[in-house]
DSSP file (Angstrom, degrees, kcal/mol; ACC not computed):
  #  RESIDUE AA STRUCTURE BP1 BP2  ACC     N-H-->O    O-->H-N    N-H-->O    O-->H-N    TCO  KAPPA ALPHA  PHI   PSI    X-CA   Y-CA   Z-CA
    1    1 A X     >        0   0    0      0, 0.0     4,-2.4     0, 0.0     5,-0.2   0.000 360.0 360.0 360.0 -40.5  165.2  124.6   77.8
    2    2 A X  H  >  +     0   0    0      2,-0.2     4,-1.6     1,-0.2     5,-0.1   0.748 360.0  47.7 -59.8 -26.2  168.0  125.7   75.6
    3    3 A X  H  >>S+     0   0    0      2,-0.2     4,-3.0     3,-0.1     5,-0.6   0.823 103.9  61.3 -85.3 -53.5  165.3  128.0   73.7
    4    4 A X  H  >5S+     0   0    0      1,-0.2     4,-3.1     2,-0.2    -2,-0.2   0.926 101.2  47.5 -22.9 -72.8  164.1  129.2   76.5
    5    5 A X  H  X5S+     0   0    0     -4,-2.4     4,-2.1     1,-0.2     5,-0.4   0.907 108.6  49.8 -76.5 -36.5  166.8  130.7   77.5
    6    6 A X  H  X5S+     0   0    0     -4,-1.6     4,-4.0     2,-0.2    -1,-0.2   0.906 112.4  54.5 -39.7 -37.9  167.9  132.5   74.4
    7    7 A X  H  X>S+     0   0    0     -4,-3.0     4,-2.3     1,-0.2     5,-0.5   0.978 110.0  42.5 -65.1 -54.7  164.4  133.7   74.2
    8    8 A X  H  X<S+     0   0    0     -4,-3.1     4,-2.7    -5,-0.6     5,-0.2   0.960 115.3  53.2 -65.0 -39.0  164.5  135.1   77.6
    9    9 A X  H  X5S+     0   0    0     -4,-2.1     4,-2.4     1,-0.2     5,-0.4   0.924 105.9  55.5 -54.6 -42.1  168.3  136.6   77.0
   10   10 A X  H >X5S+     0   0    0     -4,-4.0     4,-2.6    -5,-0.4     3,-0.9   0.973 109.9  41.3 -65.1 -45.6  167.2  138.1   74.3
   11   11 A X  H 3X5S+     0   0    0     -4,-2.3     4,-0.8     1,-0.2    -2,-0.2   0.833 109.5  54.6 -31.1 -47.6  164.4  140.0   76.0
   12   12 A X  H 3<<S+     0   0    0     -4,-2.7    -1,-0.2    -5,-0.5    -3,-0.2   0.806 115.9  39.2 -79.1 -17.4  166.1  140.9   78.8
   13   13 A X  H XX S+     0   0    0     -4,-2.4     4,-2.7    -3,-0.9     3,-1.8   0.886 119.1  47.8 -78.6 -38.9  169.1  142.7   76.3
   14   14 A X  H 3X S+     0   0    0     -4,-2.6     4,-1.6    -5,-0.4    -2,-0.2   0.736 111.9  49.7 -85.4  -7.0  166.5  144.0   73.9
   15   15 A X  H 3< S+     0   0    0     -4,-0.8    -1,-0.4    -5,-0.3    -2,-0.2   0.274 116.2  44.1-114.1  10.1  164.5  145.4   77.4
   16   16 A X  H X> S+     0   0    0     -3,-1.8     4,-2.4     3,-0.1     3,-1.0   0.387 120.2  44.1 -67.4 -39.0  168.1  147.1   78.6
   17   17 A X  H 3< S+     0   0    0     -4,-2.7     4,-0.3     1,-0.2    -2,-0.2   0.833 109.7  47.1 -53.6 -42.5  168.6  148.3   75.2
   18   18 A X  T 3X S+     0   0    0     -4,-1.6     4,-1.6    -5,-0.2    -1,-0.2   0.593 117.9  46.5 -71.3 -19.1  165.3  149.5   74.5
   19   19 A X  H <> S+     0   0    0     -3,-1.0     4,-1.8     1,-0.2     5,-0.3   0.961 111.0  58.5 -93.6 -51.7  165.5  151.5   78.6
   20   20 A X  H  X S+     0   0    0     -4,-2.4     4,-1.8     1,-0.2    -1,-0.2   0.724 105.2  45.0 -40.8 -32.5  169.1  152.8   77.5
   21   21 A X  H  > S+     0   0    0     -5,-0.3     4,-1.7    -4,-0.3     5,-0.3   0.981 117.5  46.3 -65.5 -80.8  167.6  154.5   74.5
   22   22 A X  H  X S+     0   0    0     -4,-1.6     4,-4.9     2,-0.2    -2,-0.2   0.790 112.0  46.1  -1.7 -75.6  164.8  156.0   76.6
   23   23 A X  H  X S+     0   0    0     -4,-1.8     4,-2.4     1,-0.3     5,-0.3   0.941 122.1  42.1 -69.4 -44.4  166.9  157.2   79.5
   24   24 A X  H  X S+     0   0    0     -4,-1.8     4,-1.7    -5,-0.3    -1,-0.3   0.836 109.3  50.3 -81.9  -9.3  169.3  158.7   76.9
   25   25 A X  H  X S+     0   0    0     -4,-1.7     4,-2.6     2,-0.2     5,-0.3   0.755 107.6  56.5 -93.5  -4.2  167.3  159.9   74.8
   26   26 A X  H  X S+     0   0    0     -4,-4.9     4,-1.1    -5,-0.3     5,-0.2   0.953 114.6  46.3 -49.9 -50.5  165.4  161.8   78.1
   27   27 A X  H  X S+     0   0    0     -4,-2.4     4,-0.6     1,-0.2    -2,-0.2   0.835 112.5  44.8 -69.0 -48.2  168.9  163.3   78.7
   28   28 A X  H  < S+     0   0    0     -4,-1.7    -1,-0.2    -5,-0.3    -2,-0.1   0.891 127.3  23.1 -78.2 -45.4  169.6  164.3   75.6
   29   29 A X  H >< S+     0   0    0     -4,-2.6     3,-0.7     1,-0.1     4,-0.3   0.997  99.4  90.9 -66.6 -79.0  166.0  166.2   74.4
   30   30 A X  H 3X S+     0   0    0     -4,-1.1     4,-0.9     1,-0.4     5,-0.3   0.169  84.0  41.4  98.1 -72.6  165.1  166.6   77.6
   31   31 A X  T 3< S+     0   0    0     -4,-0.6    -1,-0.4    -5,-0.2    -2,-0.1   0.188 116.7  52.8 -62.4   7.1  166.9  170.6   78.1
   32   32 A X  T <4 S+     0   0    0     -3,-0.7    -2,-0.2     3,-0.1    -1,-0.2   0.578 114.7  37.2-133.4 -53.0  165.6  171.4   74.8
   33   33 A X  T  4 S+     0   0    0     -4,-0.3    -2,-0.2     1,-0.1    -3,-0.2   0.412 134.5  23.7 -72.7 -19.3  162.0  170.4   75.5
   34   34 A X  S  < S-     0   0    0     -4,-0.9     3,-0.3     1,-0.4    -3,-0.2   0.329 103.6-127.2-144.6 -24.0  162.0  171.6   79.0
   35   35 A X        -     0   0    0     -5,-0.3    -1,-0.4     1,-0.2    -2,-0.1  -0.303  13.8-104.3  93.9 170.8  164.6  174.2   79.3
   36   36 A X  S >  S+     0   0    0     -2,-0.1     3,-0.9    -4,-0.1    -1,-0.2  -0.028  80.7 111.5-143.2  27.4  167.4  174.6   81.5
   37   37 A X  T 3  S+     0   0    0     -3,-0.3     3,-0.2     1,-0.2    -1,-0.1   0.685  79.9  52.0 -57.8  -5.5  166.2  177.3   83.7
   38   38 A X  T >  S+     0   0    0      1,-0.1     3,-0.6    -3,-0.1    -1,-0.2   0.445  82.1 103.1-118.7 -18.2  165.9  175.0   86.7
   39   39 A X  T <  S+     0   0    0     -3,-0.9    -1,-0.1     1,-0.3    -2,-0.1   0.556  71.0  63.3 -45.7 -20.2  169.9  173.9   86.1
   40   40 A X  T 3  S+     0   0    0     -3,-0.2     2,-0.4    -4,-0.2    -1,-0.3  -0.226  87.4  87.5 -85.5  24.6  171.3  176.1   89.0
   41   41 A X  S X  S-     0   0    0     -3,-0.6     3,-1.7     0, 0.0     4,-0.5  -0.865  89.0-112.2-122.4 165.0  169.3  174.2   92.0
   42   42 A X  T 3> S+     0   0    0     -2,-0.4     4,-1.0     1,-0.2    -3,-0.0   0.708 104.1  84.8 -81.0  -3.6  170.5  171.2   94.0
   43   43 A X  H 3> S+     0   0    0      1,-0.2     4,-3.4     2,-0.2    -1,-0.2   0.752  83.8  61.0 -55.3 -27.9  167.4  169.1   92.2
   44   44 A X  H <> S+     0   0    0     -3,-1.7     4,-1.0     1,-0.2     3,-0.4   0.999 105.9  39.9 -72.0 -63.8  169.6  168.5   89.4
   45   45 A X  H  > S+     0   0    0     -4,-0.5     4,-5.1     1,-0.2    -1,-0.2   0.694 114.0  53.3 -78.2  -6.3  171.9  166.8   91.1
   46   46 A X  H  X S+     0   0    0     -4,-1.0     4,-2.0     2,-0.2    -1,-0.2   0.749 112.0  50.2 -44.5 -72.6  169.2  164.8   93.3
   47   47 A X  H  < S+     0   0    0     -4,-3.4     4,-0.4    -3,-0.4     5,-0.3   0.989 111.9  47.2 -37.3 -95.8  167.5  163.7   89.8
   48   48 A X  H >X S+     0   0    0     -4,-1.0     3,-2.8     2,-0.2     4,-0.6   0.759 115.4  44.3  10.3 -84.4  170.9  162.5   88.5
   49   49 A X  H >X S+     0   0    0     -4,-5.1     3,-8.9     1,-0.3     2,-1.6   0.830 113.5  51.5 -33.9 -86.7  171.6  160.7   91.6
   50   50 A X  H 3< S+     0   0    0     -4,-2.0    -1,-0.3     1,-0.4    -2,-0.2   0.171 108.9  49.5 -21.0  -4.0  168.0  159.3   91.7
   51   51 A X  H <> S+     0   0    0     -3,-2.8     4,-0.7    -2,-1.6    -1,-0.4   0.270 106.3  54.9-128.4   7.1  168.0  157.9   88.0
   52   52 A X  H XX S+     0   0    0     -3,-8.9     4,-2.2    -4,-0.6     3,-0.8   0.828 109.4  43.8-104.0  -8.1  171.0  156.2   88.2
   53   53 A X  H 3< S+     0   0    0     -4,-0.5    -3,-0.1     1,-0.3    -2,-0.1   0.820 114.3  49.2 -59.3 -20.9  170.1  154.1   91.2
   54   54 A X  H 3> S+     0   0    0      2,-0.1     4,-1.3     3,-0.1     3,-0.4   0.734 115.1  52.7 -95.2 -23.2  166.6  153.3   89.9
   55   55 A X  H <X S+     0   0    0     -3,-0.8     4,-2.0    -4,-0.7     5,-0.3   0.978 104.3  48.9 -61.6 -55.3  168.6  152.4   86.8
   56   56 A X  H  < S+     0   0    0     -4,-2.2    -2,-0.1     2,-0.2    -1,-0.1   0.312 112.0  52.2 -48.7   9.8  171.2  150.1   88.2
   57   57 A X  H  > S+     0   0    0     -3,-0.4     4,-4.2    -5,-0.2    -1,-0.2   0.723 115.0  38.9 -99.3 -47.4  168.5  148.2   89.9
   58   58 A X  H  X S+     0   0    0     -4,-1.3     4,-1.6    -3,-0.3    -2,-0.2   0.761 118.6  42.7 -76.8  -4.3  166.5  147.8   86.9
   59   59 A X  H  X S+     0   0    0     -4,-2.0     4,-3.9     2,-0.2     5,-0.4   0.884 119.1  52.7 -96.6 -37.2  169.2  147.1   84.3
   60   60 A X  H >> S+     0   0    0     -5,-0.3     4,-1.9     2,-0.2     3,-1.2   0.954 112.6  45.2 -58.7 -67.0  170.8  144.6   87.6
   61   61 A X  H >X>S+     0   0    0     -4,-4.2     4,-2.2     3,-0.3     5,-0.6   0.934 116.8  45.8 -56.0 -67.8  167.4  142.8   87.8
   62   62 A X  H 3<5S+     0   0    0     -4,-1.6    -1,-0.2     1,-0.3    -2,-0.2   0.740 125.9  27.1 -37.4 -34.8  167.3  142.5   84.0
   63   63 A X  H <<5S+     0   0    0     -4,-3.9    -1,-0.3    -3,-1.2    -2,-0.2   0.719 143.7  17.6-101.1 -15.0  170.8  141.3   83.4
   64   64 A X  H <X5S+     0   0    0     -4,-1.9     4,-2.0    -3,-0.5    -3,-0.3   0.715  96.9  84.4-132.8 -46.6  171.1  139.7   86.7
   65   65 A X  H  X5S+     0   0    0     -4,-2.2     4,-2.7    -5,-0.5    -3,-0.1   0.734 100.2  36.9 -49.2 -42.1  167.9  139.1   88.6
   66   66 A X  H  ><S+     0   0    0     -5,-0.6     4,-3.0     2,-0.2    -1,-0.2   0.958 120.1  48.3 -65.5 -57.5  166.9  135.4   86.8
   67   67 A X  H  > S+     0   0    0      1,-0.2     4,-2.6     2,-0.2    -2,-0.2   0.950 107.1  52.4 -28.7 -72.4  170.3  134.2   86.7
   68   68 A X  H  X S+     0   0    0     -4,-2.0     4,-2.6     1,-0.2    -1,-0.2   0.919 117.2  39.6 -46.7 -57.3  170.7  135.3   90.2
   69   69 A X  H  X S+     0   0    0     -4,-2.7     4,-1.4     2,-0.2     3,-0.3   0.987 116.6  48.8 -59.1 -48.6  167.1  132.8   91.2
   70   70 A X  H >X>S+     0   0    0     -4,-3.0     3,-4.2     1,-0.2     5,-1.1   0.892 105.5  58.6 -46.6 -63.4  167.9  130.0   89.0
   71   71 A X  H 3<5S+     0   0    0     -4,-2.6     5,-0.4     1,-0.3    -1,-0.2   0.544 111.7  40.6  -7.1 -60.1  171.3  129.9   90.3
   72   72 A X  H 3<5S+     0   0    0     -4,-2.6    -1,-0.3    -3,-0.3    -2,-0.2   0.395  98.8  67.4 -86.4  11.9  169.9  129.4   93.8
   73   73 A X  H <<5S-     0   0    0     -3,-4.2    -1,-0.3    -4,-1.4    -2,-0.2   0.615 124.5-104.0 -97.0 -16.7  167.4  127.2   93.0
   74   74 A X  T  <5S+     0   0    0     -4,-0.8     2,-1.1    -5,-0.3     3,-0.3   0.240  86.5 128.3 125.3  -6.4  170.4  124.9   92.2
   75   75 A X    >>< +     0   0    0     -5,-1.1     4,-1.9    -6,-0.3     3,-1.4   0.026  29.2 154.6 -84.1  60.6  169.9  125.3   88.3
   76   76 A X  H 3>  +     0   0    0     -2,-1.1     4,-2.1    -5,-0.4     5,-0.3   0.863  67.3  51.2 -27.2 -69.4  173.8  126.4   87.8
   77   77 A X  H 34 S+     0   0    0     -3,-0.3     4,-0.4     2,-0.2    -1,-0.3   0.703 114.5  41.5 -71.9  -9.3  174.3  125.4   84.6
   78   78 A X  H X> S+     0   0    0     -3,-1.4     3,-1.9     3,-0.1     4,-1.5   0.964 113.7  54.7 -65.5 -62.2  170.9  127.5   83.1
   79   79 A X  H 3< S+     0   0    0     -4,-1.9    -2,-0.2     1,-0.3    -3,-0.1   0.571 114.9  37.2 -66.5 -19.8  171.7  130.4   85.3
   80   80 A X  T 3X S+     0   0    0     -4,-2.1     4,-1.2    -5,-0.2    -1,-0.3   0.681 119.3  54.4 -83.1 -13.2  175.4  130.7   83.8
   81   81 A X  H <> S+     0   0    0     -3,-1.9     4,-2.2    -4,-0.4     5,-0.3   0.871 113.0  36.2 -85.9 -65.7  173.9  129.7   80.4
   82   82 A X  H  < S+     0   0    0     -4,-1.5     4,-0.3     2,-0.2    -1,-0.2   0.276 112.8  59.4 -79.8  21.2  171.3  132.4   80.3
   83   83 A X  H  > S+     0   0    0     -5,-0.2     4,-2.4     3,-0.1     5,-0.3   0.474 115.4  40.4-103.1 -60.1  173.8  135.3   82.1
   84   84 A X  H  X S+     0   0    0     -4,-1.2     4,-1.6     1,-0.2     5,-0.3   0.988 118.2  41.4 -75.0 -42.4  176.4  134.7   78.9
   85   85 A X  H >X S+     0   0    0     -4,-2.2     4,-2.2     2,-0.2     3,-0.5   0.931 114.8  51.1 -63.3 -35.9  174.0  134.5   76.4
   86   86 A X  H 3> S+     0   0    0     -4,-0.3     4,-1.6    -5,-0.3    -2,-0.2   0.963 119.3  46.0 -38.4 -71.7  171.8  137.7   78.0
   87   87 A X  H 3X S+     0   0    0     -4,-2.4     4,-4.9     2,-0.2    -1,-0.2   0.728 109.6  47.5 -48.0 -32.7  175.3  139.3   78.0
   88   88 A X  H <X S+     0   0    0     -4,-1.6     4,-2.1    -3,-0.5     5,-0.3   0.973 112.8  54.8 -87.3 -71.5  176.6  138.4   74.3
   89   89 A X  H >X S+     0   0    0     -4,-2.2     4,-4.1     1,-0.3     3,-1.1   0.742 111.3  42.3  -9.2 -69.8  173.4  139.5   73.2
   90   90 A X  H 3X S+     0   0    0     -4,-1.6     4,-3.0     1,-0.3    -1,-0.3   0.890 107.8  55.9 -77.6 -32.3  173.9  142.7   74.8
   91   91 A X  H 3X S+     0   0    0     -4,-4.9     4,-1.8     1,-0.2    -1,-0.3   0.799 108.3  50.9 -46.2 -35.0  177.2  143.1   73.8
   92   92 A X  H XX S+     0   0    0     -4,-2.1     3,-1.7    -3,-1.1     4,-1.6   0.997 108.0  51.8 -53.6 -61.7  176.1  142.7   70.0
   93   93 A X  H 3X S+     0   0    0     -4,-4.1     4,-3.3    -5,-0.3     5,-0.2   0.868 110.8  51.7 -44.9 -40.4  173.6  145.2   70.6
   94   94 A X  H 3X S+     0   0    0     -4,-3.0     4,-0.9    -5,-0.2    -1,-0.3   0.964 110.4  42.8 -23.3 -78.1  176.6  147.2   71.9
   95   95 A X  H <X S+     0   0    0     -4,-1.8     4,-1.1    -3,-1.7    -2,-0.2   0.553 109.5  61.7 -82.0  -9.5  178.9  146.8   68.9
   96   96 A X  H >X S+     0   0    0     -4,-1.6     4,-1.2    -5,-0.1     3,-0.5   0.958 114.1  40.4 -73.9 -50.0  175.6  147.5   66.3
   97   97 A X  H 3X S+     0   0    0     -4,-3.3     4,-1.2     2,-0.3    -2,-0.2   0.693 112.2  45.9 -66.1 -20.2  175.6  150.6   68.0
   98   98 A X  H 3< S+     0   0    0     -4,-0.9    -1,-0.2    -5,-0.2     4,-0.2   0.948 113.4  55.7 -68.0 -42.9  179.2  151.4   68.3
   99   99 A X  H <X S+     0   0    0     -4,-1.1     4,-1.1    -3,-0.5    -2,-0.3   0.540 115.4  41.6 -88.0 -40.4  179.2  150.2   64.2
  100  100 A X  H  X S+     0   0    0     -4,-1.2     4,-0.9     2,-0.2    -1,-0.2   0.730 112.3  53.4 -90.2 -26.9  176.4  153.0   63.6
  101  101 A X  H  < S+     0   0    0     -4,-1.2    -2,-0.2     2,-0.2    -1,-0.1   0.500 112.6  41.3  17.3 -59.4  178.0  155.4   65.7
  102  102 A X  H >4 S+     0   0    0     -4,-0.2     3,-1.2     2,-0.1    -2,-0.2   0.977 118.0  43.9 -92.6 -67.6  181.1  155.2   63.9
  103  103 A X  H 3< S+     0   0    0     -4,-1.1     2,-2.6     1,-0.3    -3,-0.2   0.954 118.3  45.0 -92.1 -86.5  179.7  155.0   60.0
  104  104 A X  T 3<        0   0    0     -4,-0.9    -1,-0.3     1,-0.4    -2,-0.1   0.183 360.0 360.0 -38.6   9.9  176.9  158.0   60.6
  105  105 A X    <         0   0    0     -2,-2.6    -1,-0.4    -3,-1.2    -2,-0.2   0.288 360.0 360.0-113.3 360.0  179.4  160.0   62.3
């Protein structure tokens, strides 16, 4: 079971990491590729809204959603077990990025 759940923490950081990239690197190209004629209408802020609630559902399902079932299916000690390792994970992923960030800057 104890592999199990690493395997599945790791997915589920390397699958917020991998949508974090995504989402930012949408943000970031995104005006360059598309233009920013369309920045002066109330769609922008609409969009905005509208991606971060469809993020904080999926990155909450991902970091949260398993955790959340075992938990109530009465397997406590997996569902706190995969929630810290899923987190420590991500937190590495975090501090690689902070650490590249830093050195490439």
């Amino acid at each position: 079971m104890k592999n199990t759940i690493i395997k599945t923490a790791f997915l589920n950081a390397l699958l917020t990491a991998l949508y974090i990239v995504a989402i930012a690197s949408f943000l970031f190209y995104g005006p360059k590729a598309f233009g920013s004629h369309n920045a002066d209408t109330v769609l922008v802020p609409i969009v905005m809204l509208s991606l971060l609630v469809f993020s904080v559902a999926l990155v909450g399902s991902l970091l949260f959603g398993r955790p959340v079932l075992w938990y109530m299916d009465g397997k406590k000690k997996e569902a706190v077990s995969l929630l810290a390792h899923t987190l420590g994970i991500f937190l590495t992923i975090t501090i690689f990025a902070l650490l590249a960030l830093y050195f490439t800057a």
